[in-house]
Steps between C-alpha positions, in 0.01 A plus 500: 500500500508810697407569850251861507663734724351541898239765556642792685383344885596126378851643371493693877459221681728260362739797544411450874529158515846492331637799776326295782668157424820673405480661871421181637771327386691737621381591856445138571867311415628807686229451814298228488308608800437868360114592454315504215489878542923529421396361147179778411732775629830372297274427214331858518116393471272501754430227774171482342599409149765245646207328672258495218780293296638325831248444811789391714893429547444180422310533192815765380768224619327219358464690164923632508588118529255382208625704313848408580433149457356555144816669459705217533320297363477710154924500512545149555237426254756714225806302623336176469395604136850557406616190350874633435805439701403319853767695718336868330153391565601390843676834551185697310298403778695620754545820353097555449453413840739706662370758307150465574632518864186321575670300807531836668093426596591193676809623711301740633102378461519098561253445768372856592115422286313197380549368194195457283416198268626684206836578660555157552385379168789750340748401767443167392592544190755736500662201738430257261712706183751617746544085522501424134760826487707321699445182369593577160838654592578203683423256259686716197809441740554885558371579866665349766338194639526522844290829471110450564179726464521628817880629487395727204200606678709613830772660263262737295412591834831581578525699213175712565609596843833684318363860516774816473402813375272591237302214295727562205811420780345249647424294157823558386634301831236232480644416171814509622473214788264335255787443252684380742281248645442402143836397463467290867205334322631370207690194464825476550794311394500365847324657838516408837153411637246705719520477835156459684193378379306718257191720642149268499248612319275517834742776647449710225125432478445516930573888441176572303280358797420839691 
């Protein structure tokens, strides 16, 4: 089945609406404070048009983080579909994520709008498969077991906050640490335990109350 191709003003605006998000994103991990006027002028459209598609800041930041969260969820979705080796699955994952760079939203946007129903429906479940993730590569005896949830959710965020030059540079250097912390993740022949208790999943979580 084939999709019929936009009208002229429908292809237009969803034109607009990619540029607008696209500016979001990127005026609001730099600045989460800038005004919703810093995304129509980096987007090139008009206030008005932003406002017809997004009444308010919040509406635009609610939207950038659903659609991250449908994000992740779509690449963990593919990693738990792939019923190959455990330890590449495992590592898969990762890799999607860090290339969605989809934890770049909550360095920078935890806590600065109100979730709505739906957000919290997603970030339900994209909790829920980044526990059977985890889970599985536990259980198949190839991710360390001292390791929990919440350490890989803290990590990719230590990954997203890498940022060096151009995207291109700054990809290639994500990968980089990634591999290594791979290699801290998987198991061993012997490892010394962490020290300190793991993050709780109410620290992470207390950041999205505004």
């Amino acid at each position: 089945m084939t999709t019929a191709p936009l009208s002229g003003r429908k292809a237009q605006a969803a034109r607009n609406d990619e540029l607008i998000l696209s500016a979001a994103r990127a005026v609001f991990t730099a600045d989460p404070g800038a005004p919703i006027a810093a995304v129509a002028e980096r987007a090139g459209v008009g206030i008005s048009a932003l406002y017809r598609r997004y009444p308010s800041k919040e509406a635009l930041l609610q939207k950038l983080c659903g659609d991250g969260l449908k994000l992740y969820i779509a690449v963990t979705e593919k990693a738990m579909d792939d019923q190959g080796d455990p330890w590449e699955a495992f590592a898969g994952y990762m890799r999607g994520i860090v290339d969605a760079d989809t934890n770049s939203l909550t360095i920078r946007l935890a806590g600065t709008f109100q979730p709505t129903e739906e957000l919290y429906r997603d970030a339900a479940r994209s909790s829920d498969l980044a526990v059977q993730a985890h889970a599985r590569a536990v259980e198949a005896g190839v991710l360390r077991p001292d390791v929990t949830v919440a350490d890989i959710a803290l990590l990719f965020e230590q990954l997203a906050s890498i940022k060096l030059g151009d995207e291109e540079r700054t990809t290639q250097l994500r990968h980089r640490y990634l591999a290594l912390v791979l290699d801290a993740l998987r198991v061993p022949q012997g490892h010394r335990p962490l020290p300190g208790p793991p993050p709780e999943d109410r620290e992470l979580q207390a950041r999205w109350t505004p």
